[in-house]
C-alpha positions as CSV (number, residue, x, y, z in Angstrom):
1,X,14.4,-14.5,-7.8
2,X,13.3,-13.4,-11.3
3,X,13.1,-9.4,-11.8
4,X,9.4,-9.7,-12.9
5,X,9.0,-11.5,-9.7
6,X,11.1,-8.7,-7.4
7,X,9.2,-6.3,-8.9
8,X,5.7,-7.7,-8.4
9,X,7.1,-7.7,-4.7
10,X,8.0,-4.4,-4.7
11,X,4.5,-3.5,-6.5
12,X,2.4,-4.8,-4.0
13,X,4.4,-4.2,-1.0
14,X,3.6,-0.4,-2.2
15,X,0.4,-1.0,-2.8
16,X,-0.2,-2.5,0.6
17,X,1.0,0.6,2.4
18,X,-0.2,3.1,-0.3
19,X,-3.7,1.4,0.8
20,X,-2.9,1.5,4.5
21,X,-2.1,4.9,4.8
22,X,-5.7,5.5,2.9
23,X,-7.1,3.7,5.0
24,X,-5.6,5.8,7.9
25,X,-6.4,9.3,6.5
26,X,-10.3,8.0,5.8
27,X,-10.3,7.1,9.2
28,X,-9.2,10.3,11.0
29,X,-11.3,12.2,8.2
30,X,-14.4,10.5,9.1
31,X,-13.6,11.3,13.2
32,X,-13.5,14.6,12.5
């Protein structure tokens, strides 16, 4: 595995939770 390619791993791994926990706080914001 490349470096470029690790790091494009490690990018959108981030991103994936970074969006999930979003996703988590819009939820209990709108049940409010």
């Amino acid at each position: 595995v490349g470096q470029d390619q690790f790091f494009k791993a490690i990018t959108s791994i981030t991103e994936h939770l970074a969006g999930r926990a979003l996703d988590a706080e819009l939820e209990a914001y709108l049940h409010e």
